[in-house]
C-alpha positions as a Markdown table, in Angstrom:
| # | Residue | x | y | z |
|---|---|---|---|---|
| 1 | Unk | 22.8 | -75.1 | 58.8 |
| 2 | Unk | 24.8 | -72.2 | 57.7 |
| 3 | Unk | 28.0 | -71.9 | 59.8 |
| 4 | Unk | 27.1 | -67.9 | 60.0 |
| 5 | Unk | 24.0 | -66.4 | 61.6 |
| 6 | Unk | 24.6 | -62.5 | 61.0 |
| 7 | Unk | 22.7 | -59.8 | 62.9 |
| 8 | Unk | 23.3 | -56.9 | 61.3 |
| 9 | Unk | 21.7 | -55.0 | 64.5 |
| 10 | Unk | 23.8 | -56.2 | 67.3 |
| 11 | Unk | 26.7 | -56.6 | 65.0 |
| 12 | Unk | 27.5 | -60.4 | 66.3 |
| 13 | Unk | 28.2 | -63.4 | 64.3 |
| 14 | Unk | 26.9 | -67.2 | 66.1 |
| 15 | Unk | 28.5 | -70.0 | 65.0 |
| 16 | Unk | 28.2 | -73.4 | 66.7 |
| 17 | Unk | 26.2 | -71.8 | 69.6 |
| 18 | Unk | 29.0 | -69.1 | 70.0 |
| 19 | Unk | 28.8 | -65.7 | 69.3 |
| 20 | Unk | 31.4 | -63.1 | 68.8 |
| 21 | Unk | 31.1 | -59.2 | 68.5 |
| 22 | Unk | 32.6 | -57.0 | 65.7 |
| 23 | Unk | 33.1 | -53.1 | 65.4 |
| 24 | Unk | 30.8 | -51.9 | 62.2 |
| 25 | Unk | 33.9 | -52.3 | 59.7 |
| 26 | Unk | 35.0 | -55.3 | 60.6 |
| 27 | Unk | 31.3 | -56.8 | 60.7 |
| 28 | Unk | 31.2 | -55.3 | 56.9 |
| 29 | Unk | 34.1 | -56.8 | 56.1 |
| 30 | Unk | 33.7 | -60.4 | 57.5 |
| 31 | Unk | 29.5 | -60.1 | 55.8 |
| 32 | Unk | 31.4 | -59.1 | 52.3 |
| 33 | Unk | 33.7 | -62.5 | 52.6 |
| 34 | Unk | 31.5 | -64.6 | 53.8 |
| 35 | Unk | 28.8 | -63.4 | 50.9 |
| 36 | Unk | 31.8 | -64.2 | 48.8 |
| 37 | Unk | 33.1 | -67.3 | 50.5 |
| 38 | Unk | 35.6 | -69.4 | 48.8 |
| 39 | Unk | 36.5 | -66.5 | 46.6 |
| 40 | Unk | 39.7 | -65.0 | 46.4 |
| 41 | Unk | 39.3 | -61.4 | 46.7 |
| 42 | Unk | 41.6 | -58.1 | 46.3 |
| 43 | Unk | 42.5 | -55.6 | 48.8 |
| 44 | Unk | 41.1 | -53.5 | 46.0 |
| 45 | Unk | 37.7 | -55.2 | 45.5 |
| 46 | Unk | 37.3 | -55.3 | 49.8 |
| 47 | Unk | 38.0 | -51.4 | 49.7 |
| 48 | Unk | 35.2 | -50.8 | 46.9 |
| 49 | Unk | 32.8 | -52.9 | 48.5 |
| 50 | Unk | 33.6 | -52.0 | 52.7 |
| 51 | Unk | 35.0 | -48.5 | 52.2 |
| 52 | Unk | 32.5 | -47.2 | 49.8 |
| 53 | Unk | 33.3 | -43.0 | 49.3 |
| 54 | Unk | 36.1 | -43.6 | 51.6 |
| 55 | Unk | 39.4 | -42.8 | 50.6 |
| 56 | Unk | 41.4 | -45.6 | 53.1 |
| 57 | Unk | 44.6 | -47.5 | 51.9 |
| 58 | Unk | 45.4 | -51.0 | 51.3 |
| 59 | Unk | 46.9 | -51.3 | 54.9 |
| 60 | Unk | 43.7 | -50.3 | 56.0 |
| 61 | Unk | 42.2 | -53.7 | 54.7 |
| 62 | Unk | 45.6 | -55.6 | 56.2 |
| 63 | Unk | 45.0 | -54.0 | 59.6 |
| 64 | Unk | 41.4 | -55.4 | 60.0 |
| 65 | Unk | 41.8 | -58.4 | 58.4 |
| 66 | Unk | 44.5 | -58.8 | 61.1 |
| 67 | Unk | 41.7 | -57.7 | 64.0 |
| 68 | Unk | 39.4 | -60.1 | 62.2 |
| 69 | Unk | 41.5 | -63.0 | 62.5 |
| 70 | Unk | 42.2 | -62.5 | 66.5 |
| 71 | Unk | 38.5 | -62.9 | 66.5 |
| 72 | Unk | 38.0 | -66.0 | 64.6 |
| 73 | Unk | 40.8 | -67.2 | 66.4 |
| 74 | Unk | 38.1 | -69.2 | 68.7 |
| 75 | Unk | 36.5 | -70.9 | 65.1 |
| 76 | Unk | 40.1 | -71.7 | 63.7 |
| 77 | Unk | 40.8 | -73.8 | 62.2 |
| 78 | Unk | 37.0 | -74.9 | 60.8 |
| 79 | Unk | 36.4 | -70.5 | 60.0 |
| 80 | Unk | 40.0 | -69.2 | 58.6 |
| 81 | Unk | 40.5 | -66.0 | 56.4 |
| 82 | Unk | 43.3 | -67.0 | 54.4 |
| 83 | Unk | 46.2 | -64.8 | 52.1 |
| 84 | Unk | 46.7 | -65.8 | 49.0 |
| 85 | Unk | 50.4 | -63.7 | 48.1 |
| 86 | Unk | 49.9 | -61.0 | 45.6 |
| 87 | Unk | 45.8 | -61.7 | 45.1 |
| 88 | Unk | 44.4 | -60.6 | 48.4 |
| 89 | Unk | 42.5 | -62.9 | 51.4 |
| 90 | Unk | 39.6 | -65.5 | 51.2 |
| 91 | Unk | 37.4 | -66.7 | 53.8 |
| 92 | Unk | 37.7 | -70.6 | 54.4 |
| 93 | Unk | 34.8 | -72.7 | 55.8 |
| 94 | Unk | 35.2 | -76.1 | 56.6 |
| 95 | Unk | 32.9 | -78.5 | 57.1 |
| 96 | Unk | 33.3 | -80.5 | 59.7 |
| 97 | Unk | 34.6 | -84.2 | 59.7 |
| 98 | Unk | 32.6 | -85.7 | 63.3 |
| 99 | Unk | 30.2 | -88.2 | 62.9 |
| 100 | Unk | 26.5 | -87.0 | 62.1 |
| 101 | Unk | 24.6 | -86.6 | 65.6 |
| 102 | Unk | 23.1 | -90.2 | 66.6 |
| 103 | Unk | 20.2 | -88.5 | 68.2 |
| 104 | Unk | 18.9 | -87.5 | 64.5 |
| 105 | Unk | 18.2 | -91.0 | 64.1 |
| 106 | Unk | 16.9 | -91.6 | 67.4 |
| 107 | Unk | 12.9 | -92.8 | 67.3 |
| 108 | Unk | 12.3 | -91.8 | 71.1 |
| 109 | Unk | 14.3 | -88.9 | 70.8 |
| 110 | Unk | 12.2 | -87.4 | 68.0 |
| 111 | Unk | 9.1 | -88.3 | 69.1 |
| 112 | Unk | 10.1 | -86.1 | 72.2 |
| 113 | Unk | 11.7 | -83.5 | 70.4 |
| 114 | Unk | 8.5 | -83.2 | 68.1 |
| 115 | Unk | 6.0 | -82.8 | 71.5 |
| 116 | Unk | 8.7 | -79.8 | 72.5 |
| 117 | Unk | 8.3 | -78.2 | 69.0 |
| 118 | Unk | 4.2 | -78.4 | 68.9 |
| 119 | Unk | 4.9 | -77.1 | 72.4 |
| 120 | Unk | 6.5 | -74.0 | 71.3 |
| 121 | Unk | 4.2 | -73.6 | 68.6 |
| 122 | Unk | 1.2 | -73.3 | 71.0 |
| 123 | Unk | 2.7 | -70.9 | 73.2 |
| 124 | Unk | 3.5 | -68.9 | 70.2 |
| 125 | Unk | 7.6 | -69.3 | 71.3 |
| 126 | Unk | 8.6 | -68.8 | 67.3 |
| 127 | Unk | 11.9 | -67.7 | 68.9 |
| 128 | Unk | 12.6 | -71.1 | 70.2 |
| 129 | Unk | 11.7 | -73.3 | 66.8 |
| 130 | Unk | 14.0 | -70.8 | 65.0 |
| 131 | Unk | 16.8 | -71.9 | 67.5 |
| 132 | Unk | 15.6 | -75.4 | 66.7 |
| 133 | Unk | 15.9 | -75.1 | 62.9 |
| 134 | Unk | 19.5 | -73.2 | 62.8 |
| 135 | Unk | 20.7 | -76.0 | 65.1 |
| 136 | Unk | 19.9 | -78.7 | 63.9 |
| 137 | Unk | 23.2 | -80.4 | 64.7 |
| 138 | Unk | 23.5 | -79.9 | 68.1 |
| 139 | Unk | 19.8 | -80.8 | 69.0 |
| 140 | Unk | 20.2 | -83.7 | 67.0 |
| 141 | Unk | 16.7 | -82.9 | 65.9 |
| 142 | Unk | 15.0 | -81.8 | 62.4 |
| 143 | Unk | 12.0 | -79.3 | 62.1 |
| 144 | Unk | 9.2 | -81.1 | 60.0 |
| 145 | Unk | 7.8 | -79.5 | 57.0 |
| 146 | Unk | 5.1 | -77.6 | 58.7 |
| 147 | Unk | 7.1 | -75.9 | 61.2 |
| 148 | Unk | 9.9 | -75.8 | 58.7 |
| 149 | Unk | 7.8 | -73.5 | 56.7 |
| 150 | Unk | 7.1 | -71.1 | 59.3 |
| 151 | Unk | 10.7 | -70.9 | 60.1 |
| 152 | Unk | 11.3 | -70.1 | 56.1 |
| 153 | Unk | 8.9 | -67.4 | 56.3 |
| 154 | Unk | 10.1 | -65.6 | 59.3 |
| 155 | Unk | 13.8 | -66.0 | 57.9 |
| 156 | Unk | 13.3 | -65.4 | 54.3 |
| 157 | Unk | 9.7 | -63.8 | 53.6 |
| 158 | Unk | 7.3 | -65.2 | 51.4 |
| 159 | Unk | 10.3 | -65.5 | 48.6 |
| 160 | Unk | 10.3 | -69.2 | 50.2 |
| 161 | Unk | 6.9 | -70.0 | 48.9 |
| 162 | Unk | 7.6 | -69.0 | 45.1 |
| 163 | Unk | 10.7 | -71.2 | 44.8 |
| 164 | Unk | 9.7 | -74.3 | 42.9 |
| 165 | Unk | 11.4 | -77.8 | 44.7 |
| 166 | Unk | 12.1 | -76.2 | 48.3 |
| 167 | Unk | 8.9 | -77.1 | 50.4 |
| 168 | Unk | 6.7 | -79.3 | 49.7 |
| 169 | Unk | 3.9 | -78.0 | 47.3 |
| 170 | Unk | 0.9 | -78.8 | 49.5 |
| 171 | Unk | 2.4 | -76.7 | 52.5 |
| 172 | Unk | 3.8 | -73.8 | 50.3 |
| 173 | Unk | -0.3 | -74.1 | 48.5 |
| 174 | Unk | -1.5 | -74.0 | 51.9 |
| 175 | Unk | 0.3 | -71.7 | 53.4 |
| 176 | Unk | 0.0 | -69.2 | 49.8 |
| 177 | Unk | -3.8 | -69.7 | 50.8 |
| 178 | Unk | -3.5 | -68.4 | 54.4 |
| 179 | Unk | -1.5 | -65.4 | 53.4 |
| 180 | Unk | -3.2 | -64.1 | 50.4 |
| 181 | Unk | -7.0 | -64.7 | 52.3 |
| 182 | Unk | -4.8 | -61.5 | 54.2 |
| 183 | Unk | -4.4 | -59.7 | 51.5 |
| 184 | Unk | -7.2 | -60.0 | 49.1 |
| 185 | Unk | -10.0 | -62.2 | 50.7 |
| 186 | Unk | -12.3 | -61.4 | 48.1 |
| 187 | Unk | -10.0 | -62.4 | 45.3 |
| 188 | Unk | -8.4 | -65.5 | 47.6 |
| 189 | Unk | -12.4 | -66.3 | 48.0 |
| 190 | Unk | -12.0 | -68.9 | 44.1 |
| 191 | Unk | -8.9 | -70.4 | 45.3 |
| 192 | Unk | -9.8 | -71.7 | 49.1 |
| 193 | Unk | -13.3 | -73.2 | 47.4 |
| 194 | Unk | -11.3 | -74.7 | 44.4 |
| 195 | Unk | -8.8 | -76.3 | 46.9 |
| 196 | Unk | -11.4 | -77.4 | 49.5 |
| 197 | Unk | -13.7 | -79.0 | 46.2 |
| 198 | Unk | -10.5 | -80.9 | 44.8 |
| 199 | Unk | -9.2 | -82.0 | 48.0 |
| 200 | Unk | -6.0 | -81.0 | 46.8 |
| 201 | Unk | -4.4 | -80.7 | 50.5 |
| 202 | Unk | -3.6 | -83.4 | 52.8 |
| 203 | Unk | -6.6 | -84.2 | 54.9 |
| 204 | Unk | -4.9 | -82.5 | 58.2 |
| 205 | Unk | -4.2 | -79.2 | 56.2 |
| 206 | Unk | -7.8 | -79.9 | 55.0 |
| 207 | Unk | -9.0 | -80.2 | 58.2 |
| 208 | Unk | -6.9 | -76.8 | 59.6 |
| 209 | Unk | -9.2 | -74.8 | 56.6 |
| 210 | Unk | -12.2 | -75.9 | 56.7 |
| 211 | Unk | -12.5 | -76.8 | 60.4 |
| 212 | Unk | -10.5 | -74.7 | 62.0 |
| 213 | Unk | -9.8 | -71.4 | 60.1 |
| 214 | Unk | -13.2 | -71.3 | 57.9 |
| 215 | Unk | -15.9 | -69.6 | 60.8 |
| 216 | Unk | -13.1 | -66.4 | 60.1 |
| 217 | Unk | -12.8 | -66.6 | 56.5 |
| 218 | Unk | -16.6 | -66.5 | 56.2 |
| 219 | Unk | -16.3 | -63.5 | 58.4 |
| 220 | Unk | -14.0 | -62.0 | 56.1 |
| 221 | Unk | -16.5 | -62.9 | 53.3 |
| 222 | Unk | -19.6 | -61.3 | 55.0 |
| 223 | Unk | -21.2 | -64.4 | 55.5 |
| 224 | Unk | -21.9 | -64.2 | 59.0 |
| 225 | Unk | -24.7 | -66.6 | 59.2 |
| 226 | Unk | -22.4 | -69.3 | 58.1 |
| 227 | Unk | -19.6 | -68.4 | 60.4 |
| 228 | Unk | -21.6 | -68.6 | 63.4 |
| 229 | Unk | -22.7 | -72.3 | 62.3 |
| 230 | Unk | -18.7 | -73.0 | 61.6 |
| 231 | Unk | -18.1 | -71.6 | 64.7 |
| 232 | Unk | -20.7 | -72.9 | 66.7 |
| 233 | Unk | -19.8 | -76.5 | 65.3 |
| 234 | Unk | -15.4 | -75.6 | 66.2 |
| 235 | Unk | -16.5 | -74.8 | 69.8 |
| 236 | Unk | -18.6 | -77.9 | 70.2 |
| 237 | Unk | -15.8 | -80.2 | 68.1 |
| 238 | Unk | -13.2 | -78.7 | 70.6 |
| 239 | Unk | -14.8 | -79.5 | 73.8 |
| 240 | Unk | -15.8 | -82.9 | 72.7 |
| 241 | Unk | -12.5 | -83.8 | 71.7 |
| 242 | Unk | -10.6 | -81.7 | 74.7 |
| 243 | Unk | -8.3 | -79.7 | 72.0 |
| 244 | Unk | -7.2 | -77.2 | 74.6 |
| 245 | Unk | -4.8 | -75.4 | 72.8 |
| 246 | Unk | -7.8 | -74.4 | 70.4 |
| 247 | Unk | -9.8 | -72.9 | 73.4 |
| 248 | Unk | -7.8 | -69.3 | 73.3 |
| 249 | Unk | -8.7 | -69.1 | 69.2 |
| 250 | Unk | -12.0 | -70.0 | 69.8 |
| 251 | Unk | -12.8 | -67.4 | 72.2 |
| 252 | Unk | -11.0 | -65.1 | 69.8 |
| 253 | Unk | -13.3 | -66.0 | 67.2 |
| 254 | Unk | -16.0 | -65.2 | 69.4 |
| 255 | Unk | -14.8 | -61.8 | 69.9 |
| 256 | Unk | -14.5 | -61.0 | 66.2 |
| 257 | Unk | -18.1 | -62.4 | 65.8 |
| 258 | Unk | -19.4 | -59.7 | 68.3 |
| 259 | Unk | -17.6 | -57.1 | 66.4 |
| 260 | Unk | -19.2 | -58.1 | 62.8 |
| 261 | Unk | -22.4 | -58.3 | 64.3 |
| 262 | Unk | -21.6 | -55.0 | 66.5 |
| 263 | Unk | -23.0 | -56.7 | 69.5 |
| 264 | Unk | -21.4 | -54.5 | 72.1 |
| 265 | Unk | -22.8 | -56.2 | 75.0 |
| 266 | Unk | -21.9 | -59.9 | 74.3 |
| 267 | Unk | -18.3 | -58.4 | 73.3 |
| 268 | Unk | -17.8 | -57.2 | 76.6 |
| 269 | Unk | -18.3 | -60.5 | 78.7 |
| 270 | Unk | -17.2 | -62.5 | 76.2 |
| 271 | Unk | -13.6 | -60.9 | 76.5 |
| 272 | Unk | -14.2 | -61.3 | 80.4 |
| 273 | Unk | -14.7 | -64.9 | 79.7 |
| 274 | Unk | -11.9 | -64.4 | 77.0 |
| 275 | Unk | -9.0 | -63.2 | 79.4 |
| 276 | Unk | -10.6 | -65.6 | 82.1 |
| 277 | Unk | -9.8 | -68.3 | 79.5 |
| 278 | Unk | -6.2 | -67.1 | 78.6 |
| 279 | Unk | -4.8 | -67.4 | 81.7 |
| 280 | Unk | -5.6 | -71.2 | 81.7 |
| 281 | Unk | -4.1 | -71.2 | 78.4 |
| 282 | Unk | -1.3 | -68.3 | 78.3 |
| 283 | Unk | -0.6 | -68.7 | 74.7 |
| 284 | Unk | 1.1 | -65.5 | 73.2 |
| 285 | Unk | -0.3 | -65.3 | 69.8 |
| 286 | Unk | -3.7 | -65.6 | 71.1 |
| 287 | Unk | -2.8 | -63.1 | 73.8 |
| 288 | Unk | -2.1 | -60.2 | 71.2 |
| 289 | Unk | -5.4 | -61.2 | 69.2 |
| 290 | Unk | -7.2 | -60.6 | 72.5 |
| 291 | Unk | -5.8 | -57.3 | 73.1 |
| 292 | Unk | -6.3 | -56.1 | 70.0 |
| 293 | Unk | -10.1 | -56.9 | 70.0 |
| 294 | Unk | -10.1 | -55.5 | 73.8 |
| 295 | Unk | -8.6 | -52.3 | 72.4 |
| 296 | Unk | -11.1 | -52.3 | 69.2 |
| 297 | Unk | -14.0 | -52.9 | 71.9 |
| 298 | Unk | -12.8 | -49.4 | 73.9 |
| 299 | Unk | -12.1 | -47.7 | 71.0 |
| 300 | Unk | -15.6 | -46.0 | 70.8 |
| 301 | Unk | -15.4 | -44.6 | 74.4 |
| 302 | Unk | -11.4 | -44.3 | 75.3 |
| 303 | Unk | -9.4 | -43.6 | 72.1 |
| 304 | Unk | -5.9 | -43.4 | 74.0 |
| 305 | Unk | -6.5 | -46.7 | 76.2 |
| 306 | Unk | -7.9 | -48.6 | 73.1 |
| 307 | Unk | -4.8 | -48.0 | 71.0 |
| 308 | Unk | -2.3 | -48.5 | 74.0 |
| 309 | Unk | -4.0 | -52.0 | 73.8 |
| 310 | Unk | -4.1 | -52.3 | 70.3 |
| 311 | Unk | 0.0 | -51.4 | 70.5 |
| 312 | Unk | 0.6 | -54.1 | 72.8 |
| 313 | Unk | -1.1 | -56.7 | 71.2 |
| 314 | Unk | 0.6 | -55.9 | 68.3 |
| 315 | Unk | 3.9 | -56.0 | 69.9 |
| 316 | Unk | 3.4 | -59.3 | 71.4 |
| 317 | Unk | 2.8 | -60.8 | 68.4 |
| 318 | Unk | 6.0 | -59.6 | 67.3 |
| 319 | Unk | 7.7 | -60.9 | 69.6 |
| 320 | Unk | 6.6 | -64.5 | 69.0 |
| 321 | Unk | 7.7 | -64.3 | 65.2 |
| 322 | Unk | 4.4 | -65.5 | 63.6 |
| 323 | Unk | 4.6 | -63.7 | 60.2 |
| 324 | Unk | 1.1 | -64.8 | 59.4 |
| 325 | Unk | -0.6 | -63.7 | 63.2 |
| 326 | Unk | 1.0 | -60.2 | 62.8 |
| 327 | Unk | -0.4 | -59.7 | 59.5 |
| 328 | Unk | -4.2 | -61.0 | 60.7 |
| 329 | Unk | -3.8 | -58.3 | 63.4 |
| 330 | Unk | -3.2 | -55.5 | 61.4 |
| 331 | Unk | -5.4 | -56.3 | 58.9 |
| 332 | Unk | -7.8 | -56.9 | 61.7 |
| 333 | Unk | -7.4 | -53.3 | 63.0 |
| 334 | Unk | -8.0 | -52.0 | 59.6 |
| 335 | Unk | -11.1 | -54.0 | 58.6 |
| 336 | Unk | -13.2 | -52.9 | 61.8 |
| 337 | Unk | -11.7 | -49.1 | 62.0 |
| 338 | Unk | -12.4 | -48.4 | 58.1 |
| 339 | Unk | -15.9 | -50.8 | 58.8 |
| 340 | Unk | -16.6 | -47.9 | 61.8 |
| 341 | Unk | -15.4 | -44.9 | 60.4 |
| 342 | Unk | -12.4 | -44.6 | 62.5 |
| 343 | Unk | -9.9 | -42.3 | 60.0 |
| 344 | Unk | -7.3 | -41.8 | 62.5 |
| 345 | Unk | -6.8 | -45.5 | 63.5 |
| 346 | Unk | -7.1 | -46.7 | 60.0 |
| 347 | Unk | -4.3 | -44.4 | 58.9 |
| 348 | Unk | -1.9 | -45.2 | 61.6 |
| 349 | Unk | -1.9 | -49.1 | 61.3 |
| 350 | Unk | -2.3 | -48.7 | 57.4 |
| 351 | Unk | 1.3 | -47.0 | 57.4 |
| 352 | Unk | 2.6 | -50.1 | 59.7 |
| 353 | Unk | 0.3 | -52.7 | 56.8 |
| 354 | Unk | 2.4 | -51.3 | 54.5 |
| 355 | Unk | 6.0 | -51.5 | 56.1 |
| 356 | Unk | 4.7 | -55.4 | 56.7 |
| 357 | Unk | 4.2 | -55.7 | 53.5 |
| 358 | Unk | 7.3 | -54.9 | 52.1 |
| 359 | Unk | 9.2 | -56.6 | 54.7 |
| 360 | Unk | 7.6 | -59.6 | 54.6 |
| 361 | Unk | 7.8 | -59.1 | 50.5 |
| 362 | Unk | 4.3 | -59.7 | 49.7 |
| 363 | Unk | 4.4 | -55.9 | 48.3 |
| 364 | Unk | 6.5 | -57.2 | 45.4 |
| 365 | Unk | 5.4 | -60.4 | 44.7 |
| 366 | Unk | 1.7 | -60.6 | 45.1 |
| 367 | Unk | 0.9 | -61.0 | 41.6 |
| 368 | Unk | 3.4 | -64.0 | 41.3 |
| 369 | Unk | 1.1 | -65.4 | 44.3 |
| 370 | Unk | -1.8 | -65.1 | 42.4 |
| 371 | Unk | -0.5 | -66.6 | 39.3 |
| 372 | Unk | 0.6 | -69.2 | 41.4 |
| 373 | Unk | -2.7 | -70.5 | 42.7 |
| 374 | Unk | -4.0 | -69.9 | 39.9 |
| 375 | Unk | -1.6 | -72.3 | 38.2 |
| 376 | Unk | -2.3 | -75.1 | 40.9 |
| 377 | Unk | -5.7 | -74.8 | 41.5 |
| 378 | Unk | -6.6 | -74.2 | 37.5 |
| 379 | Unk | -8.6 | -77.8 | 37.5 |
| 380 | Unk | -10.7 | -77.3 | 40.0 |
| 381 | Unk | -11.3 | -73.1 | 39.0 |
């Protein structure tokens, strides 16, 4: 875990569960040393970098390195800036000498900590397996790779899936799958069959395609006929085998069925059903999926309600941090407003698409992605 979380937008550092505040220079100052931890750097380099077109003086680097160490006083000794006579200050970080936590080795422990973590995934709480992730030490409890991943991708951005030796290659495949289907699903459509003919996941990522997310893919594809056979055959597979968290998705599913097919009168009690459903199972993702294909549903008759809903199923989904579920809303919004002619709509969430895009970084590296797959899947193209 690093010993710094920064935010930038609150301008607070948490270390060790703490959190102190800094005014915007000294916040600059302590991100520059800490960038640069370990080095010794000169008043000289710290006014270039902090006081950029500023014409300050070298006490003016003294004077809040002094401020800054009255902060850090709380961390000392294990977060020190030290001076180094004549060269200028460097940040210290030790690590620290306790024994590892016992409950990272604890069988019953994990096993209890892991129902917690799928607990927070299903109720769409990405803010609480971040937490979990970044703290590591204190929970005494380690993220598997799964939920690791989407913890790297709401951190880092898709970078985390390009770096060779980081994740595991069947969960950075997978998830490289998943994101470019958002993307490109007519280009992605050579790589999901490849991987689903060599059975080249693990038979539960497998299983999470071709089960699970497939009846939408084949939507995406135009193949209605055999998305309502997939989809007919998830809703049976979920009753039979009580899967309740799947229940919300299903009825989801349903809802972007009606909308392919333009059934307008099925759409409108199965999102009855739909909302009747959620609030047996008040998962948050799902939630904004709902009201986003509640606020497509209106759009026809009630432009202003339908994107008020639109906007707040797209803001929940922010909130629960799901990289991948804010991107399938979005591009959900665009598909059916371009697919019914809806200009104004299309251009408003295409703007928002593209902001996404380059956030998440997919806007720079989607033609690494592709080589990518391709490389992997190249046996079974």
């Amino acid at each position: 875990m690093n010993p710094f979380q920064m935010d930038p937008s609150a301008l607070s550092v948490t270390w060790n569960n703490s959190t102190l505040l800094f005014l915007p220079k000294e916040f600059a100052l302590l991100e520059y040393l800490y960038l640069n931890n370990g080095q010794t750097l000169s008043r000289e380099q710290l006014l270039n970098a902090v006081w950029t077109l500023e014409e300050p003086t070298d006490r003016t680097v003294d004077d809040h390195i002094y401020r800054l160490r009255k902060k850090l006083r709380a961390w000392h000794p294990m977060i020190n800036i030290e001076t180094l006579r004549g060269l200028g200050y460097r940040l210290q970080l030790l690590k620290s000498q306790h024994q590892e936590n016992p409950l990272l080795h604890n069988p019953t422990y994990k096993e209890d900590m892991r129902d917690i973590s799928d607990m927070y995934l299903r109720y769409g709480r990405g803010d609480a397996l971040f937490a979990l992730a970044q703290n590591k030490e204190i929970f005494g409890f380690e993220l598997e790779s799964p939920l690791q991943v989407i913890v790297d991708l709401m951190q880092g951005g898709v970078e985390v899936l390009l770096e060779e030796g980081k994740l595991p290659i069947e969960e950075r495949l997978f998830t490289l799958l998943v994101l470019y289907q958002m993307i490109d699903p007519s280009g992605n459509r050579k790589y999901l069959e490849a991987a689903l003919r060599g059975k080249v996941l693990s038979p539960l990522l497998h299983h999470e395609i071709e089960v699970i997310i497939y009846p939408s893919i084949l939507m995406d594809w135009g193949d209605l006929k055999g998305a309502k056979l997939k989809l007919d055959a998830l809703a049976a597979e979920v009753e039979r085998q009580g899967w309740d968290g799947l229940i919300p998705y299903v009825n989801n599913m349903k809802l972007e069925y009606d909308l392919h097919t333009q059934n307008w009168s099925a759409l409108e009690k199965d999102i009855v059903w739909a909302e009747e459903q959620w609030n047996k199972y008040p998962y948050l993702r799902e939630k904004g999926q709902l009201l986003i294909f509640k606020g497509l549903a209106l759009y026809r008759s009630n432009h202003k309600e339908a994107t008020h809903l639109m906007n707040e199923g797209i803001s929940i989904i922010k909130e629960t941090h799901f990289t991948t579920h804010l991107l399938r809303g979005l591009q959900t919004i665009l598909y059916f407003s371009k697919t019914f002619g809806w200009k104004e709509l299309y251009e408003t969430y295409d703007k928002e698409w593209g902001r996404l895009l380059v956030h998440v970084g997919i806007a720079e590296v989607k033609d690494r992605m592709d080589q990518l797959l391709h490389s992997y899947l190249r046996e079974y193209l």
